[in-house]
ChimeraX commands (.cxc) that place a marker at each C-alpha (Angstrom):
marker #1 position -2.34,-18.06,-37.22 radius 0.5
marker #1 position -2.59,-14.71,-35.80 radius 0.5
marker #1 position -5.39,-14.60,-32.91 radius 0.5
marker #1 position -7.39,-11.05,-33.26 radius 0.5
marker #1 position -10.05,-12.05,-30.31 radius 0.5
marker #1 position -7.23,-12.44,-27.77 radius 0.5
marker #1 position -8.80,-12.04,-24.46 radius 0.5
marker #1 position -7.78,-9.20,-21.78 radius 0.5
marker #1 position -6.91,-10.75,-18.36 radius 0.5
marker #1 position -7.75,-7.65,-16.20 radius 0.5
marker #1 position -6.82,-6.94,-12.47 radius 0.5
marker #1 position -10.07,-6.98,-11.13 radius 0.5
marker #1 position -10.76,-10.18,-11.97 radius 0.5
marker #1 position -8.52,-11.40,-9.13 radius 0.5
marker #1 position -9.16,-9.02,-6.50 radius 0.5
marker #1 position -12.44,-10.74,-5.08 radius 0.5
marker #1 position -12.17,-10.63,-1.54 radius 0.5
marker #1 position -9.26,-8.57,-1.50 radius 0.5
marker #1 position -7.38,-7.16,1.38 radius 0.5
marker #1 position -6.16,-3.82,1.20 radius 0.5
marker #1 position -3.44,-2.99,3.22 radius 0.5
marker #1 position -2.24,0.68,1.95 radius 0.5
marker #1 position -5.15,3.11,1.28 radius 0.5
marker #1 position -5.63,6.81,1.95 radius 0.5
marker #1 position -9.12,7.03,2.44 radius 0.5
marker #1 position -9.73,8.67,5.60 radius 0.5
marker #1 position -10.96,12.08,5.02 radius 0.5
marker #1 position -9.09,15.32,5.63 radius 0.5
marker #1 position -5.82,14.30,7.47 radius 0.5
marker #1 position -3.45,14.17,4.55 radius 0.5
marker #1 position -3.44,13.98,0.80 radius 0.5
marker #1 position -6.28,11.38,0.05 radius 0.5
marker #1 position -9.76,12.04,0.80 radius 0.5
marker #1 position -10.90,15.67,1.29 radius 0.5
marker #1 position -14.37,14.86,3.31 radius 0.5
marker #1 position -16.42,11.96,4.43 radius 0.5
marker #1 position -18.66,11.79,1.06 radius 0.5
marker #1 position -15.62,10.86,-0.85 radius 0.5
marker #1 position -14.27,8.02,1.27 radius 0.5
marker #1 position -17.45,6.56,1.54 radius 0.5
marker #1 position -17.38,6.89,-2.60 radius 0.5
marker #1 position -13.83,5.29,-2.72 radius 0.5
marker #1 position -14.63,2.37,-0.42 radius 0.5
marker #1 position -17.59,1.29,-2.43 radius 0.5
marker #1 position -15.64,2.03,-5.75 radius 0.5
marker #1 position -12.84,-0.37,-4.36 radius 0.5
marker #1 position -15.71,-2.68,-3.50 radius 0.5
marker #1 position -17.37,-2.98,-6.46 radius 0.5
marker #1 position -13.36,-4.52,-7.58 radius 0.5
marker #1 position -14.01,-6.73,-5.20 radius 0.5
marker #1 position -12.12,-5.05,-2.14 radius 0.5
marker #1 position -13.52,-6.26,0.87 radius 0.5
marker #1 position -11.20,-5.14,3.94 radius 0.5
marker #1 position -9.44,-2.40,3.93 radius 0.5
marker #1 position -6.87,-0.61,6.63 radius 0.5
marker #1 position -6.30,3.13,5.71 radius 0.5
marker #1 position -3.06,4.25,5.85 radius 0.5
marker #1 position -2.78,7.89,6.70 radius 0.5
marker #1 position 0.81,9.69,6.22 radius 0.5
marker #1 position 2.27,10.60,9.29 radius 0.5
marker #1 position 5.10,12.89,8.25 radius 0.5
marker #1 position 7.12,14.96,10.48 radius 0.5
marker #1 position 6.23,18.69,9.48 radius 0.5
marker #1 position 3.43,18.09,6.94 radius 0.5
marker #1 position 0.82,15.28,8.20 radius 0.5
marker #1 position 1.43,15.03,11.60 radius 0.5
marker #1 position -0.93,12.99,12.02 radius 0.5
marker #1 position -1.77,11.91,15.85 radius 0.5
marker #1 position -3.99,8.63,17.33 radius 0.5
marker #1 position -6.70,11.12,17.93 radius 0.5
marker #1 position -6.49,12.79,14.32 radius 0.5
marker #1 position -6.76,9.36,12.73 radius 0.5
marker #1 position -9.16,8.17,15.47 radius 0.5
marker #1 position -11.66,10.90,14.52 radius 0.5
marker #1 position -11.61,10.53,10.76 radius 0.5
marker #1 position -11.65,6.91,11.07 radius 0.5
marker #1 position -15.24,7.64,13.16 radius 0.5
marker #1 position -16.56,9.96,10.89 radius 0.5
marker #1 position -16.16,7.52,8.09 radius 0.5
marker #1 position -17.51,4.81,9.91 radius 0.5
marker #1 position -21.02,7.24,11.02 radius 0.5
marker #1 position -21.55,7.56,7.84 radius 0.5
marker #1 position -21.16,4.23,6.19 radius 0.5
marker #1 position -24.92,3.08,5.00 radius 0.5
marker #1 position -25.60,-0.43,6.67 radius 0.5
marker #1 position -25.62,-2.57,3.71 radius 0.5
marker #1 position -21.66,-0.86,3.29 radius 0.5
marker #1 position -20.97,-1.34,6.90 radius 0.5
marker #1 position -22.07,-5.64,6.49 radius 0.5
marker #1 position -19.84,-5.60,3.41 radius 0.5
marker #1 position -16.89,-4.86,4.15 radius 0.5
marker #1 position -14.48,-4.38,7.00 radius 0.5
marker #1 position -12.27,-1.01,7.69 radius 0.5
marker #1 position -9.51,-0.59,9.91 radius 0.5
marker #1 position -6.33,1.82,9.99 radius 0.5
marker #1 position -2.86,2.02,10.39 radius 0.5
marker #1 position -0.34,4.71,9.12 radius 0.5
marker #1 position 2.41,5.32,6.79 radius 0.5
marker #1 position 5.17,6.12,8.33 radius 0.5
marker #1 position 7.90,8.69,6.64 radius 0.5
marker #1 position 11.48,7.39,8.16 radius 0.5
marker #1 position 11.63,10.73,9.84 radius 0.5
marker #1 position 13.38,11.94,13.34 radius 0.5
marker #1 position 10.17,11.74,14.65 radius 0.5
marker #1 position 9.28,8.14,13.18 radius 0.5
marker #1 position 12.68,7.27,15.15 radius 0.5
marker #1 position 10.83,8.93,18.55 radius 0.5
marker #1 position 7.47,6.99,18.03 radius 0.5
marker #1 position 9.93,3.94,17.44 radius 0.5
marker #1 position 11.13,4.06,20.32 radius 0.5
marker #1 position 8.19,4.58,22.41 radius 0.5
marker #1 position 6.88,1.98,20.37 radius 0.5
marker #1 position 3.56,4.02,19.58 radius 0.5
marker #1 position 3.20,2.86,16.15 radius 0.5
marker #1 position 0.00,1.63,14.43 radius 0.5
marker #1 position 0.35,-1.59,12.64 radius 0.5
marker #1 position -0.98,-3.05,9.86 radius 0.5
marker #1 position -1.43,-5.98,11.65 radius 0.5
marker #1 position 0.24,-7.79,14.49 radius 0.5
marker #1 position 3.78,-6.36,14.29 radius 0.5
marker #1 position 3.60,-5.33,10.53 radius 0.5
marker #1 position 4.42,-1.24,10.17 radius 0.5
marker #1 position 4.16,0.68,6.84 radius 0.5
marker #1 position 7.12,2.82,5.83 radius 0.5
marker #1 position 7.97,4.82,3.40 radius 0.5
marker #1 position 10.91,7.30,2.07 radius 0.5
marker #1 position 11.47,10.29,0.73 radius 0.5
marker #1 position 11.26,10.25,-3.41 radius 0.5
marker #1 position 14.73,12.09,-3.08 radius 0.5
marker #1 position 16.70,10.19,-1.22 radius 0.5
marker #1 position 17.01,7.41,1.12 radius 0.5
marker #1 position 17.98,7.88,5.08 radius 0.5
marker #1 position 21.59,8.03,5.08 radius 0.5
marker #1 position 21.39,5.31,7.58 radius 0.5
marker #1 position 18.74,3.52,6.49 radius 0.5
marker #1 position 20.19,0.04,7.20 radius 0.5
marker #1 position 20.54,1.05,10.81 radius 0.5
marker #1 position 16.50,1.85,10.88 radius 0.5
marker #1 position 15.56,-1.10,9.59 radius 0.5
marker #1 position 17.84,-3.30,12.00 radius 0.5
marker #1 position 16.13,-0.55,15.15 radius 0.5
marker #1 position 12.70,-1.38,13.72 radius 0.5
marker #1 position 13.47,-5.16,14.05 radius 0.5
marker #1 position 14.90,-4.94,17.53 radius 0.5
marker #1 position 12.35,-3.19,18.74 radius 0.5
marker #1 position 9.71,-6.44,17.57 radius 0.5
marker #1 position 8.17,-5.05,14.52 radius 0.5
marker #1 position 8.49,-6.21,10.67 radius 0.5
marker #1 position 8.86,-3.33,8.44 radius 0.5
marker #1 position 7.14,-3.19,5.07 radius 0.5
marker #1 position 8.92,-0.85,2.41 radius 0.5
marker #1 position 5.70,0.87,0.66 radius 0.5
marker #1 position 6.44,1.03,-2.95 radius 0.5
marker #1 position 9.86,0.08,-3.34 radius 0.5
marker #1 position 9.45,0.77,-7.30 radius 0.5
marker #1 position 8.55,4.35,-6.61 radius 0.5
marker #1 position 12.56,5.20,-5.32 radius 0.5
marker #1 position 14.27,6.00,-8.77 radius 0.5
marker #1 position 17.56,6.52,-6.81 radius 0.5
marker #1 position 17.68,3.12,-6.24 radius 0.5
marker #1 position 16.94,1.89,-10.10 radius 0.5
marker #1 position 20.60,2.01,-10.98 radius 0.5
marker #1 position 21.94,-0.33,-8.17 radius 0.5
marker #1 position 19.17,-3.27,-8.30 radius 0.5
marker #1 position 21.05,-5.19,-5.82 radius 0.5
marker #1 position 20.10,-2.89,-3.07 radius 0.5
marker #1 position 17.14,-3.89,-3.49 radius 0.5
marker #1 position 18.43,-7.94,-2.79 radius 0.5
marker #1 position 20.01,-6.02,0.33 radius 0.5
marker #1 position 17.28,-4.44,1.89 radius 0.5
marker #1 position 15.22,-7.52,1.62 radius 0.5
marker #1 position 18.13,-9.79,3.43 radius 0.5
marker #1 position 18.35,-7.19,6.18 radius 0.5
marker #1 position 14.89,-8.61,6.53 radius 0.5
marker #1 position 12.44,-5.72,5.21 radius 0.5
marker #1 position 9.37,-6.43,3.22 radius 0.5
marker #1 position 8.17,-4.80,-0.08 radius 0.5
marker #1 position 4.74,-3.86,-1.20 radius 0.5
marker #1 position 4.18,-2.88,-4.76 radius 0.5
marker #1 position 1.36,-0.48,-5.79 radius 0.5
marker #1 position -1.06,-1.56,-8.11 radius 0.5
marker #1 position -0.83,1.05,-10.22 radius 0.5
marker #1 position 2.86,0.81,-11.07 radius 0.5
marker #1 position 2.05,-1.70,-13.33 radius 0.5
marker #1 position 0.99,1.08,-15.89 radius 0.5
marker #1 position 2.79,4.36,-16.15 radius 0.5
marker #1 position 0.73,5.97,-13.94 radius 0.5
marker #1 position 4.30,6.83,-12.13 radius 0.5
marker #1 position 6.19,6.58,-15.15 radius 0.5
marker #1 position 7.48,4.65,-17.28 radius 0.5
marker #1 position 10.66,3.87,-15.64 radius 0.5
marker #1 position 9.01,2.68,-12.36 radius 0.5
marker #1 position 6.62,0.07,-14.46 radius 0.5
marker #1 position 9.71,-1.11,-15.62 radius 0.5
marker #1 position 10.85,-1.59,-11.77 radius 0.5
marker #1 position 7.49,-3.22,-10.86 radius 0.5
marker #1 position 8.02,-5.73,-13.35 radius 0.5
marker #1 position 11.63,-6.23,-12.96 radius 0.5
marker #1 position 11.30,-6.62,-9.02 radius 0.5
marker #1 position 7.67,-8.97,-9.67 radius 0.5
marker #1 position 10.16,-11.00,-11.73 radius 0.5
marker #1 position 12.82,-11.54,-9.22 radius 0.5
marker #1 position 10.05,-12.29,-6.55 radius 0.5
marker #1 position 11.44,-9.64,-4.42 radius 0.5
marker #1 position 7.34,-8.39,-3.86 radius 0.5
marker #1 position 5.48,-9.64,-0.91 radius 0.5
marker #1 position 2.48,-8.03,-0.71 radius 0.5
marker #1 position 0.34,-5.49,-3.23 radius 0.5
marker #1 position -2.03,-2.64,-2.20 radius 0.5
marker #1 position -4.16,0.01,-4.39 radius 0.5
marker #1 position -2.62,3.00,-2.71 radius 0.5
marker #1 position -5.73,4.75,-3.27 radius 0.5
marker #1 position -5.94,8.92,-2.63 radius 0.5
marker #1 position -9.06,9.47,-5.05 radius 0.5
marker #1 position -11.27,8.59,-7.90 radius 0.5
marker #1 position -8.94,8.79,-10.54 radius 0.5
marker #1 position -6.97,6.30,-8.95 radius 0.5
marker #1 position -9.81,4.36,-8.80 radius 0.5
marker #1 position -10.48,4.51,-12.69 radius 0.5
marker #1 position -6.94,3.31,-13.51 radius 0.5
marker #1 position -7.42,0.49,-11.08 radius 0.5
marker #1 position -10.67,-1.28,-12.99 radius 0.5
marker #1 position -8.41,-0.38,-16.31 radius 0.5
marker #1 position -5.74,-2.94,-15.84 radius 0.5
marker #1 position -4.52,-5.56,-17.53 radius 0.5
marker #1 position -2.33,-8.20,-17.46 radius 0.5
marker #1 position 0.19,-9.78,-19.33 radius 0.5
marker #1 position 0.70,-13.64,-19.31 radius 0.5
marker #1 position 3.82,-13.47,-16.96 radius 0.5
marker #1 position 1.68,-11.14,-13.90 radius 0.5
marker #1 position -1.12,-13.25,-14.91 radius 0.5
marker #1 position 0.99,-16.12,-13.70 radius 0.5
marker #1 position 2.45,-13.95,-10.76 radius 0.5
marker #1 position 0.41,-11.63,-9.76 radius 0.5
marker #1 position -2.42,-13.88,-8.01 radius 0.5
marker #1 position 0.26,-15.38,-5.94 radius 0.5
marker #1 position 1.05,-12.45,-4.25 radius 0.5
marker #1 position -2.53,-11.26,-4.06 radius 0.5
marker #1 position -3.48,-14.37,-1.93 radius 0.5
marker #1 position -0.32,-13.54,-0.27 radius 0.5
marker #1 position -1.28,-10.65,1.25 radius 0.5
marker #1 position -4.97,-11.96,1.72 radius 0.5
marker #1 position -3.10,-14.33,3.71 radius 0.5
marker #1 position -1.32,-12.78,5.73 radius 0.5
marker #1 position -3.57,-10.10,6.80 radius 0.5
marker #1 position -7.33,-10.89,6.70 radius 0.5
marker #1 position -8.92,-10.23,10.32 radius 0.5
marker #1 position -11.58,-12.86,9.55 radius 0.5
marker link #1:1,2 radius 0.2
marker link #1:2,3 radius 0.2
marker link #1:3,4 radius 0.2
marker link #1:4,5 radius 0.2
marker link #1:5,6 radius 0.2
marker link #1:6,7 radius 0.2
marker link #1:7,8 radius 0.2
marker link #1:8,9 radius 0.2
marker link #1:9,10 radius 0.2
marker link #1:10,11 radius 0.2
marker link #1:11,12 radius 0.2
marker link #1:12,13 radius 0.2
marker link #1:13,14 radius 0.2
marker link #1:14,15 radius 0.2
marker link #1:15,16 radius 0.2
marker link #1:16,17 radius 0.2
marker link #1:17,18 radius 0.2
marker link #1:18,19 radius 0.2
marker link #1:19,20 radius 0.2
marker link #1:20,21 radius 0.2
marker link #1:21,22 radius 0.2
marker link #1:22,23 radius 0.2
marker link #1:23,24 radius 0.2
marker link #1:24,25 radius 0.2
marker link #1:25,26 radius 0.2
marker link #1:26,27 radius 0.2
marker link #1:27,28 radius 0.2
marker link #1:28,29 radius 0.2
marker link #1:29,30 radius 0.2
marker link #1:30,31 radius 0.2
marker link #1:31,32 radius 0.2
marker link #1:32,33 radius 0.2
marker link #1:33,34 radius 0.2
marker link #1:34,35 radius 0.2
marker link #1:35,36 radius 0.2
marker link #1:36,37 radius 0.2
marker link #1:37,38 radius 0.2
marker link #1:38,39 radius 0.2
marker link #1:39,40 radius 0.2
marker link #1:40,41 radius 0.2
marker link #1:41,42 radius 0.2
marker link #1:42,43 radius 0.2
marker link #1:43,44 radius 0.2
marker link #1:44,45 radius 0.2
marker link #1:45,46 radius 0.2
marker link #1:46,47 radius 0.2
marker link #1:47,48 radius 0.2
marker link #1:48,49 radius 0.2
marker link #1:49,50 radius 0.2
marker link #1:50,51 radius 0.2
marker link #1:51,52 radius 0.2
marker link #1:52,53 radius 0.2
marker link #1:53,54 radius 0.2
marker link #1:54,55 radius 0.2
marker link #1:55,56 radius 0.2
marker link #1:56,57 radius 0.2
marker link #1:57,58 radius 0.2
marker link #1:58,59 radius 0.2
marker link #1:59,60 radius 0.2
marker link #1:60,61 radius 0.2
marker link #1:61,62 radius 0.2
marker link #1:62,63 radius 0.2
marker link #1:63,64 radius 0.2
marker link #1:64,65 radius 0.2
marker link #1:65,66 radius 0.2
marker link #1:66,67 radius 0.2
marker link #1:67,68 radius 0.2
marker link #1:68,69 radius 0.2
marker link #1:69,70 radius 0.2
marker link #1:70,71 radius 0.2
marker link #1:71,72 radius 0.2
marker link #1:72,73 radius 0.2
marker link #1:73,74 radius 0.2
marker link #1:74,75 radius 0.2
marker link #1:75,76 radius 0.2
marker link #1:76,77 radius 0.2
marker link #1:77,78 radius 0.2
marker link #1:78,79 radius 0.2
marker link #1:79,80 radius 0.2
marker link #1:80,81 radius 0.2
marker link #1:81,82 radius 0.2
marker link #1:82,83 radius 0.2
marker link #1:83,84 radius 0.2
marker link #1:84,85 radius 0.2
marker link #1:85,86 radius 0.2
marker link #1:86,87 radius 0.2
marker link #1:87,88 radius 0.2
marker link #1:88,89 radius 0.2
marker link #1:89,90 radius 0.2
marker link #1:90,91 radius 0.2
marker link #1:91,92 radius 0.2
marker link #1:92,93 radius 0.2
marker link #1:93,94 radius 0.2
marker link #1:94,95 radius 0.2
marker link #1:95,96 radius 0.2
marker link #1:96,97 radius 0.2
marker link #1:97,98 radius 0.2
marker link #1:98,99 radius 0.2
marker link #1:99,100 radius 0.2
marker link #1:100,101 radius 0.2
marker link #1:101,102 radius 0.2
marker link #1:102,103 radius 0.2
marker link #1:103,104 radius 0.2
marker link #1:104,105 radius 0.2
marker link #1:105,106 radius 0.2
marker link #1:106,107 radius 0.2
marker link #1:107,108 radius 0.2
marker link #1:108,109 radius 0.2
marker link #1:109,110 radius 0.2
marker link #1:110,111 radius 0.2
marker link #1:111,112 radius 0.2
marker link #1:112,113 radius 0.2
marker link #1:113,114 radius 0.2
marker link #1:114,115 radius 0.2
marker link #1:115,116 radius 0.2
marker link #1:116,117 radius 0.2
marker link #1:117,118 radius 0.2
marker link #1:118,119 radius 0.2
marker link #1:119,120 radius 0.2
marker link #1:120,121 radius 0.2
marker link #1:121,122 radius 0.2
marker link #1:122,123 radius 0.2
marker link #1:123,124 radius 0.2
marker link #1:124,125 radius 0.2
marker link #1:125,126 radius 0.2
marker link #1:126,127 radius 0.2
marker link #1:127,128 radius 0.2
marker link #1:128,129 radius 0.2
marker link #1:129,130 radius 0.2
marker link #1:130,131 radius 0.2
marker link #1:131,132 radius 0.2
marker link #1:132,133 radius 0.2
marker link #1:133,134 radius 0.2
marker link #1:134,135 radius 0.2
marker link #1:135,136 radius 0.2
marker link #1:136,137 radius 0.2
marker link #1:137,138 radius 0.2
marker link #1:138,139 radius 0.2
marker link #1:139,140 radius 0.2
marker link #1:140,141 radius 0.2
marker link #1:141,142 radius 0.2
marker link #1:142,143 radius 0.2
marker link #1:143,144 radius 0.2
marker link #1:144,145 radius 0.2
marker link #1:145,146 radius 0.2
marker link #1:146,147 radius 0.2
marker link #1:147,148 radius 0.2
marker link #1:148,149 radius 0.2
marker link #1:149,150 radius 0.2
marker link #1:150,151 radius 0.2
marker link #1:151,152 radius 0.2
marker link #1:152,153 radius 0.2
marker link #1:153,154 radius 0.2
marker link #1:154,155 radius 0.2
marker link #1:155,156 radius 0.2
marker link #1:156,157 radius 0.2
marker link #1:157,158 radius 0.2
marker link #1:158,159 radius 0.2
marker link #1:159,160 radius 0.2
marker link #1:160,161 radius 0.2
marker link #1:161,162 radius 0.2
marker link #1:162,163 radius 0.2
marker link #1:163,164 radius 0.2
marker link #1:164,165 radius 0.2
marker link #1:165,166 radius 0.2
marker link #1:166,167 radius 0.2
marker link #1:167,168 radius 0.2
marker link #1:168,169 radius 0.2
marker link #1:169,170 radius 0.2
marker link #1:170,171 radius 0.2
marker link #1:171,172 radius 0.2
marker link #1:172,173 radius 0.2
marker link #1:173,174 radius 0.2
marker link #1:174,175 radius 0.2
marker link #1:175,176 radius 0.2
marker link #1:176,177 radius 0.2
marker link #1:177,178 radius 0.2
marker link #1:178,179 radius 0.2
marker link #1:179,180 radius 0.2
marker link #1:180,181 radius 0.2
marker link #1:181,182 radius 0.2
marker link #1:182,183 radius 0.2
marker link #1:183,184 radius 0.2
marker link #1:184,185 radius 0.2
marker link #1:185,186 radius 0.2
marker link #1:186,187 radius 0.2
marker link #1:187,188 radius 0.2
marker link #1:188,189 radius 0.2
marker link #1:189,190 radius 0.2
marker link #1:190,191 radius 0.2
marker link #1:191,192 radius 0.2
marker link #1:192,193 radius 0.2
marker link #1:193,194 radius 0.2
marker link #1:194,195 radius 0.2
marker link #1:195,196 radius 0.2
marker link #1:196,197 radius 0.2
marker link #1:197,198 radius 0.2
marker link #1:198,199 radius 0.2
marker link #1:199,200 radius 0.2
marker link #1:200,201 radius 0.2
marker link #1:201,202 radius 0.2
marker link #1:202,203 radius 0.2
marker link #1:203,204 radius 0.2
marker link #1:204,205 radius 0.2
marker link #1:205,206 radius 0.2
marker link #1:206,207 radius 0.2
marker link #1:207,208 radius 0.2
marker link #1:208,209 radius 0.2
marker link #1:209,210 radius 0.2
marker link #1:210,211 radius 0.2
marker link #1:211,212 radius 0.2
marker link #1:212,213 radius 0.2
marker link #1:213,214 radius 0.2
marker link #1:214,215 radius 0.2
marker link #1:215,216 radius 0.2
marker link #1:216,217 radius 0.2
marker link #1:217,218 radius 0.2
marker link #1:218,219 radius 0.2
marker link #1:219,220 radius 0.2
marker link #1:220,221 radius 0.2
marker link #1:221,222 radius 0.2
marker link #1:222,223 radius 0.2
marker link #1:223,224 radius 0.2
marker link #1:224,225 radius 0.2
marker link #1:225,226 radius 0.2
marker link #1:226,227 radius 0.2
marker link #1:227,228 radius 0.2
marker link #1:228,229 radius 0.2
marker link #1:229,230 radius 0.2
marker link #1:230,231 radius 0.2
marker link #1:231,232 radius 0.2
marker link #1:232,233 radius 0.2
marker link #1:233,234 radius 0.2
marker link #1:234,235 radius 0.2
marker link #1:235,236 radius 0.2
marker link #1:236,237 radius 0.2
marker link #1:237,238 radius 0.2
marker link #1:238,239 radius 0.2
marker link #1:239,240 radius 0.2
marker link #1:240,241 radius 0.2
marker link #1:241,242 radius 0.2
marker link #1:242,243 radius 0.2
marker link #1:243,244 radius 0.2
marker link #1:244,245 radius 0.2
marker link #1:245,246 radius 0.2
marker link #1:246,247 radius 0.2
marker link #1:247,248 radius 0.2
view
């Protein structure tokens, strides 16, 4: 018999005490948050779906957001001056970066000045264009130099939805993937919610982050649903990253 009352399984029902990994909520230092007003709006927002540590992940991009330890430093500051002290007890914020595989990524590499996630874990990121034509050899320089890259949205690179197995590749070479939230709807297209699926399915994700920039985002986040296989999946990953990054 056909079921009418089928019930939605949203999101936000399995994101209490979630850690947040990938965020750009500082204000004013790249294309997130304009001013302190709307990060403090964004954290509680991503509270209130049951967010409770976060690490903002600022772009630092060679010739756009270059983005400095004392840039970060002093939006990070701001933010937390301003957060009300029921906020501050609440939840926990830290920060990292995003790091564009740029030539000067390469020079921070080296000097090993990079901001981690955690530990050893970096975020990094690619151009929406086109990969690094020697890509492979960045990810084997990030490893030798005792750090674990995490690819940030590896559903996001259309160039690389036509060869699937590079995706198998990159994650034998021993780089991790992070899937955005909102790639499960078409917020990026259709073609890349067909990626997050596909690469949920071949449990190629390790971790999942909101990848917040503003309140939009925010509304499309509490919208979610799921279907009975991320229902399944999903949650796995989700403790996952709790897992592997909670500071408590």
């Amino acid at each position: 018999m056909f079921q009418i009352f089928n019930k939605k399984i949203f999101l936000r029902d399995s994101l209490e005490g979630f850690v947040d990994i990938h965020s750009h909520i500082l204000p004013g230092i790249d294309d997130g948050a304009k001013q302190v007003s709307e990060s403090i709006h964004l954290i509680k927002s991503l509270e209130a779906l049951g967010v409770k540590q976060f690490t903002a992940t600022p772009h630092i991009m060679q010739g756009v957001y270059e983005n400095t330890k004392e840039t970060i430093d002093e939006a990070y500051q701001n933010v937390i001056r301003a957060m009300d002290p029921n906020l501050v007890s609440n939840v926990t914020l830290n920060y990292a970066a995003e790091y564009m595989l740029d030539a000067q990524f390469l020079e921070q590499l080296e000097a090993q000045e990079l901001f981690t996630v955690k530990d050893n874990y970096i975020l990094i990121e690619m151009s929406h264009f086109q990969a690094p034509i020697n890509l492979e050899d960045i990810i084997s320089k990030i490893k030798t130099k005792g750090y674990v890259p995490i690819l940030a949205h590896p559903e996001r690179y259309t160039f690389y939805h036509d060869s699937k197995t590079y995706y198998h590749r990159l994650k034998q070479l021993g780089c991790l993937f992070q899937l955005n939230f909102l790639s499960l709807t078409d917020h990026y297209g259709n073609h890349v919610e067909k990626m997050a699926h596909y690469l949920i399915e071949e449990e190629l994700i390790d971790f999942v982050a909101t990848d917040t920039h503003n309140e939009t985002h925010i509304k499309k986040l509490s919208n979610i649903t799921l279907n009975k296989s991320l229902a399944r999946k999903l949650p796995i990953i989700i403790k996952n990253t709790c897992r592997v990054f909670s500071k408590t």
